[in-house]
C-alpha positions as CSV (number, residue, x, y, z in Angstrom):
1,X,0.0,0.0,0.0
2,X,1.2,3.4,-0.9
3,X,0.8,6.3,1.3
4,X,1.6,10.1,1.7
5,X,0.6,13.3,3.5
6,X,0.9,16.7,3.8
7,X,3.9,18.8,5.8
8,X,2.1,19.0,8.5
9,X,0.8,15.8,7.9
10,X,-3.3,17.4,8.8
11,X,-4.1,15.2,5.2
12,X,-3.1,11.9,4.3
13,X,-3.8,9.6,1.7
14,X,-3.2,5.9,0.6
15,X,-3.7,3.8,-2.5
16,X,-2.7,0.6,-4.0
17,X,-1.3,1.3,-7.3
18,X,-0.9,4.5,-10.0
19,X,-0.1,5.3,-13.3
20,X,3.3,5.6,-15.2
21,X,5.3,8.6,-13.5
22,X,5.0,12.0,-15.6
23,X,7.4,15.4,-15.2
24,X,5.4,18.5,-16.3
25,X,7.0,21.5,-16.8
26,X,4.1,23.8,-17.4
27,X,4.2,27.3,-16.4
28,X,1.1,26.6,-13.9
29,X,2.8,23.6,-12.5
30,X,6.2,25.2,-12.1
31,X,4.4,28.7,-9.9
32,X,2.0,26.3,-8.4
33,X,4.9,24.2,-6.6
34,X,8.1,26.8,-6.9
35,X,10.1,24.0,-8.3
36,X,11.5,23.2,-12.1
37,X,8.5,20.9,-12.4
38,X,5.8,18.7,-10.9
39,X,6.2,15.3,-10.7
40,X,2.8,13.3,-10.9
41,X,0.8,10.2,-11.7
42,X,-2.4,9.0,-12.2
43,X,-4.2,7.5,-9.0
44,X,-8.1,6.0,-9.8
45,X,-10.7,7.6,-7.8
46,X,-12.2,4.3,-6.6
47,X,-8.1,3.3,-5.2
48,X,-7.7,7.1,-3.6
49,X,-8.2,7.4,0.2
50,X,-8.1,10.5,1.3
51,X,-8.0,11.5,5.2
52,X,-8.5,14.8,6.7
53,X,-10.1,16.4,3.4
54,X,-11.8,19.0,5.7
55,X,-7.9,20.2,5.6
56,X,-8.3,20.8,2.1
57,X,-8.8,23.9,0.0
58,X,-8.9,23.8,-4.0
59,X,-8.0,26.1,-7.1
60,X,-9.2,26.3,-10.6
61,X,-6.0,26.9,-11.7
62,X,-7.7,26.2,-15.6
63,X,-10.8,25.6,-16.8
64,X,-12.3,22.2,-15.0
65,X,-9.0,21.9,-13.5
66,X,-8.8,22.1,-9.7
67,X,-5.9,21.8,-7.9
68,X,-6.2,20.7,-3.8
69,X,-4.0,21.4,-1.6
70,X,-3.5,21.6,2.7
71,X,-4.8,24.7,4.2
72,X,-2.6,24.9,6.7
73,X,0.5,24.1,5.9
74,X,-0.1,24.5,1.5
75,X,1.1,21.1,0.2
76,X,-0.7,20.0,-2.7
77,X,-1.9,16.8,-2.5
78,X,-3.8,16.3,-6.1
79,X,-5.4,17.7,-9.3
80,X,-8.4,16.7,-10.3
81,X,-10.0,17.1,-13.8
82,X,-14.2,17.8,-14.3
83,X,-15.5,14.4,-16.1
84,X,-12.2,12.3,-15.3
85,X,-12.5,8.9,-12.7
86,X,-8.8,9.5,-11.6
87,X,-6.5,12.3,-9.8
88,X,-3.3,13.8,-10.7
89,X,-1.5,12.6,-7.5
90,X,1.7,15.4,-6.5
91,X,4.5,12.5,-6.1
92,X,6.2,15.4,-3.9
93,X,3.8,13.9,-0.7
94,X,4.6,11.0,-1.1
95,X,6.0,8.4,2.6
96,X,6.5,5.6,0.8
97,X,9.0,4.7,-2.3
98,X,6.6,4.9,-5.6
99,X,5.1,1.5,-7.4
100,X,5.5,2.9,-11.3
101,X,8.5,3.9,-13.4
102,X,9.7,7.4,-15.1
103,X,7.6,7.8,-18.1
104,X,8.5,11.2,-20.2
105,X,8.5,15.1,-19.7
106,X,5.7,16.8,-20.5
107,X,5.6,21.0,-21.5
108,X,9.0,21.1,-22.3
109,X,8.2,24.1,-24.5
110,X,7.2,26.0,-21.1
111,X,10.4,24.6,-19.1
112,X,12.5,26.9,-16.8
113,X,15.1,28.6,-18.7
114,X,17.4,27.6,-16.0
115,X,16.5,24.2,-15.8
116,X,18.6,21.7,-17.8
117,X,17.4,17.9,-17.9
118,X,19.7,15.4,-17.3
119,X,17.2,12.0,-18.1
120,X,16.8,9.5,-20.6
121,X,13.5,9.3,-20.5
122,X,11.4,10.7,-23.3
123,X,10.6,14.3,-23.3
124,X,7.7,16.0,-25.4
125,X,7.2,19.8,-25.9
126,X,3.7,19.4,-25.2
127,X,1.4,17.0,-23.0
């Protein structure tokens, strides 16, 4: 079983198994965590359980896009998309080593200017 929380762990989480691993380098991504990029992957709603989601405040940081995240302490936890049956889980929360390999970069046409990639995984200028 895979598990995460928050920093100040007020929201936790566990599942049983997710999608490939995906680096996005989006401009929302990158201001939305102050990092190079966002490290994700998918988690099916029906695997997802969430504690403490009274914790939790969300943004629609694009259209049908909301991104949740720890009121207290600001971790985000997830992304969710309107009509999807899966989250975006933020690998950044995670307690436990992840259960899916490195699949590619995503947004690379939106990447820091500063940021230089040093993978051999595959790497798209788009999603």
């Amino acid at each position: 079983m895979q598990q995460g929380s928050c920093l100040c762990t007020r929201v936790s989480y566990q599942f049983k198994s997710m999608g490939d691993i995906v680096h996005c380098h989006c401009q929302t991504c990158r201001k939305a965590h102050g990092s190079a990029f966002s490290s994700v992957a998918s988690v099916n709603d029906t695997d997802f359980i969430l504690e403490g989601s009274e914790n939790l405040n969300r943004f629609e940081s694009s259209p049908g896009k909301f991104r949740y995240f720890c009121r207290d302490c600001g971790s985000q936890i997830y992304a969710k998309r309107e009509g999807t049956s899966h989250i975006i889980l933020r690998l950044g929360t995670l307690n436990t080593i992840p259960c899916a390999k490195e699949k590619s970069h995503i947004w690379l046409s939106q990447k820091a200017p500063w940021y230089k990639l040093h993978s051999k995984i595959k790497e798209h200028e788009g999603f």
